[in-house]
C-alpha positions as CSV (number, residue, x, y, z in Angstrom):
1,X,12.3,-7.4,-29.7
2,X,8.6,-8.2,-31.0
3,X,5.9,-9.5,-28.8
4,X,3.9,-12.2,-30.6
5,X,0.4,-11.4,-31.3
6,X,-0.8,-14.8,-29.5
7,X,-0.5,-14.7,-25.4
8,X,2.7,-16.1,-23.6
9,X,2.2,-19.8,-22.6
10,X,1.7,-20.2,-18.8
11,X,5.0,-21.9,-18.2
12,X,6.8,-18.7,-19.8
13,X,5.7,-16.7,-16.8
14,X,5.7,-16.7,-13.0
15,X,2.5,-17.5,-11.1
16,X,2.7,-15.0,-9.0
17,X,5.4,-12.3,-7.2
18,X,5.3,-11.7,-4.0
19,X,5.3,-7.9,-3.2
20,X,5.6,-6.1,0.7
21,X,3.2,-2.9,0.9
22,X,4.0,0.2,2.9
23,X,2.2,0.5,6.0
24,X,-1.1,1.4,5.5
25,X,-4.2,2.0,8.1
26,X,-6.9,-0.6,7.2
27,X,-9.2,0.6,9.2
28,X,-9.9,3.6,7.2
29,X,-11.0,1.2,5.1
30,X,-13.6,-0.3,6.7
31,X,-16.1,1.9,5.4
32,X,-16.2,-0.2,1.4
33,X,-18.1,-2.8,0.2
34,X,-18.3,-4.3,-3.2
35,X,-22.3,-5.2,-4.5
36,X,-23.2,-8.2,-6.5
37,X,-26.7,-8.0,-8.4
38,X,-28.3,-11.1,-9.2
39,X,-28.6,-11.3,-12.1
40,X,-26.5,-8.3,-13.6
41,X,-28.4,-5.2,-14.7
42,X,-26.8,-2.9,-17.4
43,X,-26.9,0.0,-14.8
44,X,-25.4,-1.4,-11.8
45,X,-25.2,2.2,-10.0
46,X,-29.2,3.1,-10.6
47,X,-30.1,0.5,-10.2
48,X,-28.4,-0.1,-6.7
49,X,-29.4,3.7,-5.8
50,X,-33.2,2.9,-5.9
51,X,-32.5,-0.7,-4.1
52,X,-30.7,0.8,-1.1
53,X,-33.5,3.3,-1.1
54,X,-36.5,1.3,-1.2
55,X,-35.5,-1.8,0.5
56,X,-31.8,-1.4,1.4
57,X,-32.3,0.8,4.8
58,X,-31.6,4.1,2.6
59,X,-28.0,4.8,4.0
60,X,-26.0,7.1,2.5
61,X,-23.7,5.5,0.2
62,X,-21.9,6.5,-3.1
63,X,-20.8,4.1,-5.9
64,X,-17.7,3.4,-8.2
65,X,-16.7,0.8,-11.0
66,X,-15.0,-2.1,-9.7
67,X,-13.2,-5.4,-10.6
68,X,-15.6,-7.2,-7.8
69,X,-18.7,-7.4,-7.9
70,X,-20.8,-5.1,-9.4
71,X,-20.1,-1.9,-7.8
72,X,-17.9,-0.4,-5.0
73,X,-20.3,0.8,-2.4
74,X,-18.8,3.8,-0.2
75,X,-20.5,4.3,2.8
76,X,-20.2,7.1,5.5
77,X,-18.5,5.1,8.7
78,X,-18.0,1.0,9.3
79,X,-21.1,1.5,11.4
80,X,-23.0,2.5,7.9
81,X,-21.4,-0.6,6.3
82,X,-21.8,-3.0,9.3
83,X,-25.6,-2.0,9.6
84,X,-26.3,-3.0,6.1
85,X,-23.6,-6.1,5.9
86,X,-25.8,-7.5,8.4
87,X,-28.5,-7.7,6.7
88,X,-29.6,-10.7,4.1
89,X,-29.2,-9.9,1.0
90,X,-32.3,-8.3,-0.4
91,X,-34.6,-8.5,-3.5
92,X,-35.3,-5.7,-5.6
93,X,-37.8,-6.2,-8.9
94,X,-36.3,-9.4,-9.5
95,X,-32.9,-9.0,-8.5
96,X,-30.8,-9.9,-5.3
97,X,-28.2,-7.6,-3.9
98,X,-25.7,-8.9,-1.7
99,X,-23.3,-7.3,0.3
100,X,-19.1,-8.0,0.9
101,X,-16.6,-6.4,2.7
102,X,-13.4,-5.4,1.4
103,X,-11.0,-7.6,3.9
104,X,-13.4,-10.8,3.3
105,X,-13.3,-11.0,-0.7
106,X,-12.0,-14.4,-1.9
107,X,-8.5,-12.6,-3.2
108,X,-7.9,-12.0,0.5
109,X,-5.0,-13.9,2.3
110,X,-3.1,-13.5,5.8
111,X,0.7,-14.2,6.6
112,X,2.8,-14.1,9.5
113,X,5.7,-11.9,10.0
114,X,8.8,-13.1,11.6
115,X,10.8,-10.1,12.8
116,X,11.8,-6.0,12.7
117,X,15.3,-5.9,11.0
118,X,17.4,-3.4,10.4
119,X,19.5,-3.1,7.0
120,X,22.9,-1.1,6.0
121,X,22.6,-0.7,2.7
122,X,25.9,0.5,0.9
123,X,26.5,1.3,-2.6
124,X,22.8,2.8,-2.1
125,X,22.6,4.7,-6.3
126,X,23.0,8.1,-5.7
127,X,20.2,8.7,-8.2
128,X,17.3,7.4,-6.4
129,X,18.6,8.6,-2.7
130,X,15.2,9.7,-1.6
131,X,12.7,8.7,0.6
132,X,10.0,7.7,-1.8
133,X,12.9,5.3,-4.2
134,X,14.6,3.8,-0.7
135,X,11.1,3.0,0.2
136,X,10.5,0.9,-3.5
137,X,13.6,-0.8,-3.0
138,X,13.1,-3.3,0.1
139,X,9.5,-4.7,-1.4
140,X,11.0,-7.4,-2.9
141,X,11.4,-8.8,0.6
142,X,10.1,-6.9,2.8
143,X,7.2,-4.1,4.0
144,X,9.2,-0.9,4.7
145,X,8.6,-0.2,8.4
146,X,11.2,2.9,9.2
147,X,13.9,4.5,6.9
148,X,17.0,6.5,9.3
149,X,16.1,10.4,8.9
150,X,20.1,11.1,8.9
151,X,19.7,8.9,5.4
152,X,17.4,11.8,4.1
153,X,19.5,14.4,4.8
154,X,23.2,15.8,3.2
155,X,25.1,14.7,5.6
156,X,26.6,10.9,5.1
157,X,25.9,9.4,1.8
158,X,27.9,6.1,3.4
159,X,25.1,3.7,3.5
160,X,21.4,3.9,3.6
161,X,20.0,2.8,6.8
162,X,16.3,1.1,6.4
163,X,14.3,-1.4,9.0
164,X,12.0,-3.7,7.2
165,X,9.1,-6.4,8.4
166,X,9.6,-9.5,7.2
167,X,8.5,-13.0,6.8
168,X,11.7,-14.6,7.5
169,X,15.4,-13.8,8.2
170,X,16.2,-15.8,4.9
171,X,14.7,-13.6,2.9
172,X,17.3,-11.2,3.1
173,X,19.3,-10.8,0.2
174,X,23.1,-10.5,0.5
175,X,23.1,-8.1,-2.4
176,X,20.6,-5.9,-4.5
177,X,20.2,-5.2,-7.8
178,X,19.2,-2.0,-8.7
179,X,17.7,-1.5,-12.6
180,X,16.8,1.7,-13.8
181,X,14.6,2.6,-16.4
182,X,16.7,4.1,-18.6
183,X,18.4,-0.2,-18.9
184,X,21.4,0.8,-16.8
185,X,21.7,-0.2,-13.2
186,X,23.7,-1.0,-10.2
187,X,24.8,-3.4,-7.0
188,X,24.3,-2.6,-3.5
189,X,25.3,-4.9,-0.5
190,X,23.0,-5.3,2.3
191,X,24.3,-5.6,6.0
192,X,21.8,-6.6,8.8
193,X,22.6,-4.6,11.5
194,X,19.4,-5.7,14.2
195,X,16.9,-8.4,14.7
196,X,13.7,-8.3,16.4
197,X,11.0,-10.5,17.1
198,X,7.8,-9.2,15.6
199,X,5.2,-9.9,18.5
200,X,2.4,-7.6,18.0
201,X,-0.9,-8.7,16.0
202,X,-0.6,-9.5,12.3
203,X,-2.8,-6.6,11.4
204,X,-0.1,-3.8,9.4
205,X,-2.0,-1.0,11.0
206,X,-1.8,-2.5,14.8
207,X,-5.4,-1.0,15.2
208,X,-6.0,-4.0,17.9
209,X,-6.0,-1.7,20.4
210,X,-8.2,0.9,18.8
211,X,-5.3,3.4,18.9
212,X,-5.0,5.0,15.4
213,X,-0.8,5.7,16.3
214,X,1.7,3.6,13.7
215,X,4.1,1.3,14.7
216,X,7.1,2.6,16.9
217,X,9.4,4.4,16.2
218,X,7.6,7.0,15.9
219,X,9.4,8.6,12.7
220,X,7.9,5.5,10.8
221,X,6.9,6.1,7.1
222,X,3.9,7.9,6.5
223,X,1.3,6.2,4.8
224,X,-0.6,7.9,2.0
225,X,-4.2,7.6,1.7
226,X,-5.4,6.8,-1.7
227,X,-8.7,6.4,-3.3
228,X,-11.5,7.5,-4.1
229,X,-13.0,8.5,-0.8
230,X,-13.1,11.8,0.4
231,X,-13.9,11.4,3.6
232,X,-10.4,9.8,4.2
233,X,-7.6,12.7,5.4
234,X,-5.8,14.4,2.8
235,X,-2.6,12.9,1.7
236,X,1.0,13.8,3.8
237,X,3.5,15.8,1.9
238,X,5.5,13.0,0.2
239,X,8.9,13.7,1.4
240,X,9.3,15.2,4.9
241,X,12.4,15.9,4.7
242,X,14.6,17.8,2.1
243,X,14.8,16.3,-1.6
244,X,18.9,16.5,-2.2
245,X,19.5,17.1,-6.0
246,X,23.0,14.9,-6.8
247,X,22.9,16.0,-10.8
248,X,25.8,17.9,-12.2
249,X,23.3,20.5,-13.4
250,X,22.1,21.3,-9.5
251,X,25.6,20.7,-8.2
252,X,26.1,23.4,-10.8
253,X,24.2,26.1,-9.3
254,X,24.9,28.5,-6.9
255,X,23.7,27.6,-3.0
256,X,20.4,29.2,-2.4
257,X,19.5,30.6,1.2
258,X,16.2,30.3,2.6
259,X,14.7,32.2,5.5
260,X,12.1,30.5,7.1
């Protein structure tokens, strides 16, 4: 099929899709800001470089391309940011720099969850039974919260086992349809086995109490710290536990033993 050369009318396509993140720490975000210069310069990094200098406070800051604003600004801590968020934007040979954090920009939004459940999903494809592809299969209605470790291991292919946050009890499908990207695909049939109340704050990374510990339990999915800031934590290993290999090719092979 050939795409015309014109764009897509707006009534051929959705408005928007709602899509449920892994659990992520904000706060390790809290050190980004995005600059606006007033008016736009054609080199928004030196130019920023010599404003923070001379009339910025000089803190210590590093600077990427961004969709907002004119630049990403990276500083060292939130205390960094917060000391120069707090100030008025500033002038700088004709030009005004203004500051904006990250969580405040106008493409921001809050939600309410409802509740913790917990899903059986059976006819789970074989292909994709790994921690990483169960985790990409629940966004469609929910943030994946906690995926059973028993699930990630050889011993019951039965069902997968998966607790997910989510808005609203309704938005549990009664079946899933899983489409690969070679075009074929299959149907899975989801159980909810538990329901819980969500009653702690609306903030994913629960940092209300300053504690930098995930959600219970405590074998919850770890997040992966992306980005260009080095002074985040490097990344976890992306599959804790073993990787089973279902082809016919690995099925194949002889069993290998490994001393540990």
């Amino acid at each position: 099929m050939a795409y015309p050369d014109y764009p897509i009318d707006p009534p051929l396509r959705l408005d928007y899709v709602d899509v449920f993140m892994p659990f992520v720490r904000m706060h390790r975000f809290s050190n980004l800001t995005f600059a606006t210069i007033l008016p736009p310069v054609a080199a928004p990094s030196a130019f920023l470089r010599r404003a923070f200098q001379s009339v910025g406070g000089n803190p210590r800051v590093r600077f990427a391309p961004s969709s907002h604003g004119s630049q990403l600004v990276i500083f060292d801590d939130v205390f960094a940011r917060e000391a120069s968020v707090l100030r008025p934007p500033f002038l700088f040979r004709g030009h005004s720099v203004s500051l904006e954090r990250i969580e405040e920009t106008a493409n921001r939004f809050s939600f309410q969850h409802e509740a913790f459940i917990a899903l059986s999903i059976e006819d789970f494809p074989l292909e994709h039974w790994r921690r990483e592809h169960i985790m990409h299969s629940v966004p469609p209605f929910g943030n994946p919260h906690f995926i059973d470790p028993v699930c990630l291991t050889i011993a019951d292919y039965s069902a997968v086992i998966v607790m997910v946050k989510v808005k609203s009890l309704f938005d549990i499908p009664h079946l899933i349809h899983f489409k690969n990207y070679d075009g074929s695909g299959s149907m899975g049939r989801v159980h909810i086995i538990h329901f819980e109340e969500d009653d702690t704050d609306s903030d994913s990374n629960s940092d209300s109490n300053g504690s930098d510990a995930p959600l219970s339990p405590v074998l919850l999915l770890s997040p992966r710290p992306t980005g260009p800031f080095p002074r985040l934590p490097p990344s976890f290993p992306p599959t804790p536990h073993p990787v089973v290999d279902l082809s016919w090719a690995a099925l194949c092979r002889p069993p290998l033993v490994l001393a540990y």
